[in-house]
C-alpha positions as CSV (number, residue, x, y, z in Angstrom):
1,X,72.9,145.0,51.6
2,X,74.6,141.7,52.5
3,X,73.2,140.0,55.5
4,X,75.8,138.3,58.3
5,X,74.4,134.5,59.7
6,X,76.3,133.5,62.5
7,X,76.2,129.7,63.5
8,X,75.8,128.6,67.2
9,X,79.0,126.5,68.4
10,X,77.9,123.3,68.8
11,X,77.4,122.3,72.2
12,X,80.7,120.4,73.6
13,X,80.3,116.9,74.7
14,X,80.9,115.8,78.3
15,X,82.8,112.4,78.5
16,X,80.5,110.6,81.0
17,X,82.3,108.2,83.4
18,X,82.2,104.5,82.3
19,X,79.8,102.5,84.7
20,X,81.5,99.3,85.6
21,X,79.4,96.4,86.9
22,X,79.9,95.4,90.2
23,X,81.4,91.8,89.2
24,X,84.0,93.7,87.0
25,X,84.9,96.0,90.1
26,X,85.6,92.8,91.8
27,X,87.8,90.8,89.8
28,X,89.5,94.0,89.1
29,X,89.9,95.7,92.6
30,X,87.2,94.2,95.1
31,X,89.1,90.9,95.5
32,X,92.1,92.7,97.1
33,X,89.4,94.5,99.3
34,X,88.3,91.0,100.3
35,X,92.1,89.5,101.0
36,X,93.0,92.5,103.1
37,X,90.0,92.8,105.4
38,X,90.6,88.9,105.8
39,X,94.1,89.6,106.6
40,X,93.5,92.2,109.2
41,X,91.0,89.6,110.9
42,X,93.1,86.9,110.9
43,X,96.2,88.8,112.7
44,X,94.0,91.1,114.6
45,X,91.7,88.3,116.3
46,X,94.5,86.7,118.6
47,X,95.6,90.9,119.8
48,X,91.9,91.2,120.4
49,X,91.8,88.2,122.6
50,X,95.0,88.8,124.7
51,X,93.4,92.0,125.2
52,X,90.1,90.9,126.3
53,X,91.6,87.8,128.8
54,X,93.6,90.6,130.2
55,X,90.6,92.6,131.0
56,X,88.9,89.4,132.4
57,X,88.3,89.2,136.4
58,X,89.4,85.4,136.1
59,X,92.4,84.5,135.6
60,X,91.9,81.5,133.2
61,X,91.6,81.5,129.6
62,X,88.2,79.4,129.4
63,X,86.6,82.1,131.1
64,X,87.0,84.4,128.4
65,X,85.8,82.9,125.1
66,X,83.0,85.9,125.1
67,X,85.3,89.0,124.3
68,X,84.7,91.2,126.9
69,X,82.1,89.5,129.0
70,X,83.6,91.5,132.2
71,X,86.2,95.0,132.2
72,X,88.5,95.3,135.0
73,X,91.6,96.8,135.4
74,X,92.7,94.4,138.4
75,X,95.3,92.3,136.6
76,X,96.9,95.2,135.6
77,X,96.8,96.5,139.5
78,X,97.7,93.1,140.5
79,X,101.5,93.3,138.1
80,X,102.0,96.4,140.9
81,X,102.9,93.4,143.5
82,X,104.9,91.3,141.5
83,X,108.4,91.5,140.1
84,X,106.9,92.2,136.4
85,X,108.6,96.0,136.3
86,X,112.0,94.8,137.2
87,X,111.5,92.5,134.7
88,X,110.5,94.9,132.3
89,X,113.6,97.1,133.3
90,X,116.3,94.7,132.9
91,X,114.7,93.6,129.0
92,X,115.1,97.2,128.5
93,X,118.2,98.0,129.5
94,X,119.4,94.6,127.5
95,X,117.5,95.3,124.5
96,X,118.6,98.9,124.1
97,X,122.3,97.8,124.7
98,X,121.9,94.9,122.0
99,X,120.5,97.3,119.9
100,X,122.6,100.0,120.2
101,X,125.9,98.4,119.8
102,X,124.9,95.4,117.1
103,X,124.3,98.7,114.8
104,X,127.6,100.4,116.0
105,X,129.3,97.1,115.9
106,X,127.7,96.0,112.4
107,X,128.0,99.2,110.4
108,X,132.4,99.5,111.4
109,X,132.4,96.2,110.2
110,X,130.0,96.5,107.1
111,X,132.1,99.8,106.0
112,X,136.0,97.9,106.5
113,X,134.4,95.2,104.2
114,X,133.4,97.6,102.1
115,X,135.4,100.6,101.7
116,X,138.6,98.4,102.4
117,X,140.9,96.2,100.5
118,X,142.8,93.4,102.7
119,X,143.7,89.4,102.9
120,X,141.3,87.3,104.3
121,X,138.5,89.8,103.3
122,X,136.4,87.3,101.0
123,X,136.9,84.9,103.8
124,X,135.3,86.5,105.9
125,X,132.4,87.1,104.1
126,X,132.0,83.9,103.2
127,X,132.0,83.0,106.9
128,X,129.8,85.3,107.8
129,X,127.0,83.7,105.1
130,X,128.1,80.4,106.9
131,X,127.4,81.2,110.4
132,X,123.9,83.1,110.3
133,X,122.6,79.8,108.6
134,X,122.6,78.1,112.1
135,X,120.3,79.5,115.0
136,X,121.9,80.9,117.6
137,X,120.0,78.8,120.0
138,X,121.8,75.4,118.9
139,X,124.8,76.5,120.7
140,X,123.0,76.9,124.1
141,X,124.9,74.0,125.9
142,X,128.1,75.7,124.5
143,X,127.1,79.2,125.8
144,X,126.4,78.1,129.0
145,X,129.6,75.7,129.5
146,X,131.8,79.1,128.4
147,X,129.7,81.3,130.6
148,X,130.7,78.8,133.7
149,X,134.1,78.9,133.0
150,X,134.6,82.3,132.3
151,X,132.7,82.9,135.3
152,X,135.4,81.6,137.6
153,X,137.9,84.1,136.1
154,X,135.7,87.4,135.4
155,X,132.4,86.7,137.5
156,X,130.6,89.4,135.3
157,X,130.5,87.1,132.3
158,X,129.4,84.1,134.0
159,X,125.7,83.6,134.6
160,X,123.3,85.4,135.7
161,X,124.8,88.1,134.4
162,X,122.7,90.7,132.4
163,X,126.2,91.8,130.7
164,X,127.0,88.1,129.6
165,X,123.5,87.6,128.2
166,X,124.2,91.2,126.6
167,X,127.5,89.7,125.2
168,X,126.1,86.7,123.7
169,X,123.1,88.4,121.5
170,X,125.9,91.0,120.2
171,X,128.1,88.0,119.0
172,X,124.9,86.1,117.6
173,X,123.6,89.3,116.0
174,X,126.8,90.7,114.2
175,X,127.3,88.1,111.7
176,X,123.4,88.6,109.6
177,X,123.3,92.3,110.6
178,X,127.0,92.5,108.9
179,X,126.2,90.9,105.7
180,X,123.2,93.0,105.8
181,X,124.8,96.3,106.5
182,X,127.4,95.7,104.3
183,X,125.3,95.2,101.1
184,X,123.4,98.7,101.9
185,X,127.1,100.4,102.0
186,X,127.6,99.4,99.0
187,X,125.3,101.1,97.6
188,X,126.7,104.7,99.0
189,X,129.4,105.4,95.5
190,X,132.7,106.0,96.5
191,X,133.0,109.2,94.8
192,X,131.9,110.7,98.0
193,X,134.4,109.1,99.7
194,X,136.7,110.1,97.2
195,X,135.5,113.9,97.3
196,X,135.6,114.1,100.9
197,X,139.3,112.7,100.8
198,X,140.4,115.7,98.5
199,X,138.6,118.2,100.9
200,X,140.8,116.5,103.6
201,X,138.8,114.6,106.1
202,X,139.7,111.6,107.4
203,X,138.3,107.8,107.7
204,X,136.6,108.2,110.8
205,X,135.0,112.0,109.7
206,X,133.8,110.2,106.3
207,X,132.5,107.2,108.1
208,X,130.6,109.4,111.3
209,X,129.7,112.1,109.4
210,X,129.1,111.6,105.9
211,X,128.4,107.4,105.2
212,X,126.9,106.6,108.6
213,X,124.0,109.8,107.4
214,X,123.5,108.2,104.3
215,X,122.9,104.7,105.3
216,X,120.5,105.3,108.5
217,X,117.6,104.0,106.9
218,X,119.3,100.3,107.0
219,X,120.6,101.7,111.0
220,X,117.0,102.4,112.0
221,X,115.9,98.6,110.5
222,X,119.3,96.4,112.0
223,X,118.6,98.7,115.1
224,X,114.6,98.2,115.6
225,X,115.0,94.2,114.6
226,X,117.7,94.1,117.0
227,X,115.8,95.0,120.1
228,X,112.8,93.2,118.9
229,X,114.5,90.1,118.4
230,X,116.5,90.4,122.3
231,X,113.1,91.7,123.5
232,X,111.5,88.8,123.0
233,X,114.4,86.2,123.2
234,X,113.4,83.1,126.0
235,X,115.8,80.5,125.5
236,X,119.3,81.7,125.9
237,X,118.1,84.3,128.3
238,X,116.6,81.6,130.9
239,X,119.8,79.2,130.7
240,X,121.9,82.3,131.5
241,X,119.6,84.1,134.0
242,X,119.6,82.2,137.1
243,X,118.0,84.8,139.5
244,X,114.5,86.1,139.6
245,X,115.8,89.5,140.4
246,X,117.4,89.4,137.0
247,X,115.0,87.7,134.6
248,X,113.8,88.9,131.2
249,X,110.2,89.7,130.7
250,X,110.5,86.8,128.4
251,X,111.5,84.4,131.3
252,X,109.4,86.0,133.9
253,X,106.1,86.1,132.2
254,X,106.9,82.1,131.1
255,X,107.1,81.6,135.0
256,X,103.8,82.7,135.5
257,X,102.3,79.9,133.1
258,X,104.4,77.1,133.2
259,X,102.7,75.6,136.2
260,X,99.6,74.0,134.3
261,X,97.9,74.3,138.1
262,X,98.8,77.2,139.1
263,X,98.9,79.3,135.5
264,X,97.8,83.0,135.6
265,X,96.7,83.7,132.0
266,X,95.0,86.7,133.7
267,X,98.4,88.4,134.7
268,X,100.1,86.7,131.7
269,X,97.9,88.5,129.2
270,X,98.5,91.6,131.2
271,X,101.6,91.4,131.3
272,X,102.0,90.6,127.6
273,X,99.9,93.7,126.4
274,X,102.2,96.2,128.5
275,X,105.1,94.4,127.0
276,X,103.9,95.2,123.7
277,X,104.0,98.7,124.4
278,X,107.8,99.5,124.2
279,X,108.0,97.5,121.0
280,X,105.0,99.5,119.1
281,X,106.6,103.0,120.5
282,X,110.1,102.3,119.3
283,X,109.0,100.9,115.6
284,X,106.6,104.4,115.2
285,X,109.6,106.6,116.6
286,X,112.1,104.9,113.6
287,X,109.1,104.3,111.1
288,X,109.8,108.1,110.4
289,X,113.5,108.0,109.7
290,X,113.3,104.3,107.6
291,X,110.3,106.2,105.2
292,X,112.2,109.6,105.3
293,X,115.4,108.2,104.7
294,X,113.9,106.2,101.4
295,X,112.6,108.8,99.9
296,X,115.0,111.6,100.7
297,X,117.5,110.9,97.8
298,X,120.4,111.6,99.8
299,X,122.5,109.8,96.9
300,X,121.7,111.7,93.5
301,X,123.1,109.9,90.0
């Protein structure tokens, strides 16, 4: 009678995690840790502070080097009795004009220079590398010379006009925002174009419906610099606004502390934080579309 041995498996070994030492973690990973957290300090301490001087009952800044010493809400109450909210009105209605039509204005002109063959076409985007070298601002003296004289013939483009200032960031925005635009159409293959030709649509259907789609993550960024960039604009805006009824929250908050006497830094910093607000909502509300529109794959090779 033959007997039968069976052998036990041997028991499997479990790969243990490697321990690291804690000065390997940091040249490896901890390091980044370190530059990030002194990153957010650095551009986080001056938000902090606006926020704190606003909340301050004085309205110096000396008196609020401890953040947060004192909370009150009365240079917020106080903006109720001045002009801050027509302020804020006309920088929106600008803003969201500027925006609005440098991204209509730019993406026409980005799709003829790049969908279309005609003279003067390499021309013209050579000139338009030329002219967004120089700052719009040099040419303040020169806007505000044309604005007078065109003032006498059609009084709503002369100055203090909210459509002449409106007119003036859509010429100084067109040129960058083109050259911009016009690299990101070229990235949309014509074989679409091509297809959508054969099925019998038009220029303007390809361009409304079918490139304008595929490009809206470089609308949403021309769109959202746009009206930060006009939001925030001081110079051109207070040669060309001449009114306080029809100043820029750029111009109006300036007014409050250029007076080194009688400065305000309490309704200033106020002022400031609610301006902020517009800014933040709008880049959250397209942060959606720029991330979606990445990583979509609208375009498939």
């Amino acid at each position: 009678m033959s007997t039968t041995t069976t052998t036990a498996p041997a028991p499997s070994r479990v790969a243990l995690p490697r321990r690291t030492s804690p000065a390997r973690w940091f040249s490896d990973l901890g390091w980044r840790h370190l530059v990030g957290v002194l990153a957010v300090v650095y551009a986080g301490f001056p938000l902090v502070y606006v926020v704190s001087a606003s909340l301050a009952d004085g309205g110096t800044l000396t008196g609020s080097n401890d953040l947060f010493a004192s909370v009150s809400t009365a240079n917020y109450v106080a903006l109720g009795d001045t002009r801050f909210w027509t302020w804020m009105g006309n920088t929106l209605v600008v803003a969201v004009v500027t925006g609005a039509g440098t991204v209509l204005m730019g993406a026409a002109a980005a799709y003829a220079f790049s969908r279309f063959r005609f003279s003067g076409r390499r021309v013209g985007l050579t000139a338009l590398l030329i002219i967004q070298m120089f700052p719009q601002m040099l040419a303040f003296v020169a806007i505000f010379l044309l604005c007078i004289s065109l003032g006498e013939v059609v009084p709503v483009l002369g100055l203090d006009s909210k459509l002449a200032l409106i007119c003036v960031y859509l010429g100084g925005a067109l040129g960058v925002n083109t050259f911009l635009m016009y690299g990101f159409f070229n990235t949309v293959p014509r074989e679409i174009d091509e297809a959508a030709k054969i099925d019998g649509a038009s220029h303007a259907q390809i361009y409304w419906t079918i490139v304008l789609r595929l490009t809206a993550p470089i609308l949403a960024v021309v769109g959202l610099l746009s009206f930060i960039a006009t939001f925030g604009e001081f110079i051109i805006a207070r040669v060309l606004l001449q009114s306080e009824e029809s100043w820029t929250l750029a111009v109006g908050l300036y007014g409050w502390v250029s007076s080194l006497l009688d400065a305000n830094w309490g309704l200033f910093t106020a002022g400031a934080v609610l301006s902020a607000l517009p800014v933040l909502a709008l880049f959250l509300f397209l942060q959606k579309y720029i991330v979606g529109g990445l990583t979509a794959g609208s375009v498939k090779g």
